[in-house]
N, C-alpha and C positions, 0 to 999 in steps of 0.2 A: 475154235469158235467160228472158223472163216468158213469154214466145210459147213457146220451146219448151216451159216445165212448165205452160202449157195444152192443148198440143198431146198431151202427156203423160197429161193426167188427164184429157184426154175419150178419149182412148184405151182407158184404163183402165175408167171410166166402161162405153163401149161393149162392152167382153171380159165385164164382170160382168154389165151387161145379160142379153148374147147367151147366158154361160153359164146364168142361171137362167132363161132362157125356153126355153130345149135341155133341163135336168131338169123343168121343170115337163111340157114337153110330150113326153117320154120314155112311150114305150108300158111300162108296166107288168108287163101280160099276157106277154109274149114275155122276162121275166129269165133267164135261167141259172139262179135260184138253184129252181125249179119243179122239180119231181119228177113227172115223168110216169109215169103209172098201169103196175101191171106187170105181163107180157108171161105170166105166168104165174096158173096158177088161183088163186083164190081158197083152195081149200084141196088141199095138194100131201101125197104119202104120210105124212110125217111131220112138218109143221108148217101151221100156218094163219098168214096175215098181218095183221099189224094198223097200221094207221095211226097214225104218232105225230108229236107237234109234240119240239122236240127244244130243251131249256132249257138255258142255259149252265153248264157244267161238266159235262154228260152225253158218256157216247162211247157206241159200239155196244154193246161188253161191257155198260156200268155199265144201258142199258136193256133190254137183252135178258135180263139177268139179273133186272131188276126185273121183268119184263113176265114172265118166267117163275118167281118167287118162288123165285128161286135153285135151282131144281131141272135145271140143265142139265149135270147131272154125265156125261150119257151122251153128250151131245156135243160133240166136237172142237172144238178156240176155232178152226181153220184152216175147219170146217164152217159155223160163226157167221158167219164175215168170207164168206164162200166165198156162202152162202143169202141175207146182205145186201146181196151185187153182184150176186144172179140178180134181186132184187126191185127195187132201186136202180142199173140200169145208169151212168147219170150221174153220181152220187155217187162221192165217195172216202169210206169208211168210215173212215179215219183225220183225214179234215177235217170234220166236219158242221159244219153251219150252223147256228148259232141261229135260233128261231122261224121251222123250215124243217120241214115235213112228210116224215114218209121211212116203209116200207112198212118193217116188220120181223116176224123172224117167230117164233112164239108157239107153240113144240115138243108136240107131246102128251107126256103122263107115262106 
């Protein structure tokens, strides 16, 4: 019985190995969680975009709303989600990512 729970724990041994030499040399650069630049200008008729890192407990509303000091009374919460996926194709607006960059945008008054 000794052979097989040797056989067992180099095994084991080996799977751990192999696993943390696959995350060590995992490419970084090419994540999913990367937010590629957006497709649209820099500054669009009625809002400009701003780059934000995005801190846990924040959603779209809670920083969009900060980013524009609460004064987004003139536009539609479906218009917010709606200008957040023109800038952020990738992203789900209802899942962000912590200390993940996302382009949002910043309404004129």
């Amino acid at each position: 019985m000794s052979f097989f729970k040797r056989v067992l724990m180099f095994s084991l041994i080996i799977l751990l190995v192999l696993s943390v030499y696959k995350d060590l040399t995992k490419d970084v650069s090419s994540s999913s969680e990367q937010v590629p630049s957006p497709k649209v200008t820099e500054h669009n008729k009625n809002y400009s975009i701003v780059k934000v890192k995005v801190e846990s407990g924040e959603t779209v509303l809670s920083i969009i709303e900060d980013l524009n000091e609460h004064h987004i009374d003139h536009v539609d919460m479906h218009q917010l989600i709606t200008d957040f996926k023109k800038n952020n194709p990738q992203a789900d607006p209802y899942h962000l990512t912590v200390d993940t960059y996302y382009y949002f945008p910043l309404y004129d008054h």
